[in-house]
N, C-alpha and C positions, 0 to 999 in steps of 0.2 A: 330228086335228091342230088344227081350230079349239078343242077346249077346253083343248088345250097353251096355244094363244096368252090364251086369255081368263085362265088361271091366272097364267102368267109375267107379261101385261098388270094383274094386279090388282094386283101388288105396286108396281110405278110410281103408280099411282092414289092408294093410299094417303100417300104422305107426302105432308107437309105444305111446303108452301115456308117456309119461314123469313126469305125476304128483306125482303119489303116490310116486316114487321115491325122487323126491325132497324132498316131505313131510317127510318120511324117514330120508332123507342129514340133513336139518335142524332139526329136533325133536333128532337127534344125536349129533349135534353140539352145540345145547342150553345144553343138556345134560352135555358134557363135559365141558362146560365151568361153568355150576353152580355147577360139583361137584370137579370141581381142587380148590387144595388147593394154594392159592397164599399166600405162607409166607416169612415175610420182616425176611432174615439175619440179625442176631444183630453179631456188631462187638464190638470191642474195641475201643472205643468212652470216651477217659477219656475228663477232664474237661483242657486244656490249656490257661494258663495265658496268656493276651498278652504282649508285651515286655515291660519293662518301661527303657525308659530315660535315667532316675536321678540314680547316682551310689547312691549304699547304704553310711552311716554317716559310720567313720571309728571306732567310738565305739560302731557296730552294734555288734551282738553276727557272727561269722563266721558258714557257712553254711556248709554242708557236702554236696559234689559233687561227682553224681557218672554220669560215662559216657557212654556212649554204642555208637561202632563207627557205622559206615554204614558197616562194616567186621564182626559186633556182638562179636568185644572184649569190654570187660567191663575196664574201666579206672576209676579210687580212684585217685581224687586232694589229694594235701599232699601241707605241707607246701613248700615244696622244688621242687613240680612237680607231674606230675602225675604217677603212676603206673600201672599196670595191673593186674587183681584179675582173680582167676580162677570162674567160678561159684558157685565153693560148696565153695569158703571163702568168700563169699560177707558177708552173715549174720556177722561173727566172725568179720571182718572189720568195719562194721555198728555199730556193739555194741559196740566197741572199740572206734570209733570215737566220738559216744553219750557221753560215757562215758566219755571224756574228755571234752565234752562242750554238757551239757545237755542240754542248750536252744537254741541249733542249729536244724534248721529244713533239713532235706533229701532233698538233689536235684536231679531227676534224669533226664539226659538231654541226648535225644535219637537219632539217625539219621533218618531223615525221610525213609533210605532206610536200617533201622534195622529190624530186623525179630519181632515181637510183642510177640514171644514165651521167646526172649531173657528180653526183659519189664518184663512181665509176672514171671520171674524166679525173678530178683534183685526186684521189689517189695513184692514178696513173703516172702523172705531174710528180707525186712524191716518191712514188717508186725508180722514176729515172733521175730524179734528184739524190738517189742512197739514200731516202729516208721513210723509215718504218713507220707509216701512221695509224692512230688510235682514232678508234671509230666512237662517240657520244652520240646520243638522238636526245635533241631538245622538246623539251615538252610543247606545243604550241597551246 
């Protein structure tokens, strides 16, 4: 009889507790999760107008347009067409164009598949020109 009991007792012996372990698993898991940092990226999130309609009256004051294609050239409306500006003459371009009609507002009208570095540089140019630019994104 006792080697009854020693046989039927050996099979208890063997397993393995599994509890403390888990307790462990999870007291590790809570852990990381209340001390990760979960931080929202801030992008460049300007403010865009939506479309309107109605052309402007033809004795509005003329706009100054600047373009940025989806290739991140920069394009200056002119009266006769558009041109092409290097980046370091945007500024010098801006203030020129002010200057000839001061109560014109900055348009700068972007390609949804433009680099935001390229935004980023010609508003820069209009802000040390004194001039408040209005952001559009063109449809491509």
């Amino acid at each position: 009889m006792s080697r009854m009991k020693k046989a039927g007792g050996g099979d208890d012996a063997n397993d393995i507790d599994l509890t403390p372990m888990l307790d462990v698993v999870f007291i590790m898991l809570i852990f990381f999760i209340v001390t990760a940092s979960f931080v929202k990226e801030q992008g460049l999130n300007p403010n865009v107008p939506p479309p309107n309609p109605n052309p402007p009256d033809e004795n509005a004051p003329k706009n100054i347009l600047v373009r940025i294609s989806s290739d991140n050239q920069i394009w200056f409306l002119e009266k006769d067409g558009e041109r092409r500006i290097d980046s370091r003459a945007i500024r010098s371009v801006i203030e020129r164009a002010r200057a000839e009609n001061p109560k014109a507002s900055l348009i700068i009208q972007t390609s949804p598949k433009a680099d935001t570095g390229t935004y980023v540089i010609v508003a820069d140019a209009a802000k040390q020109a004194n001039v408040t630019p209005v952001l559009m994104q063109k449809d491509d």
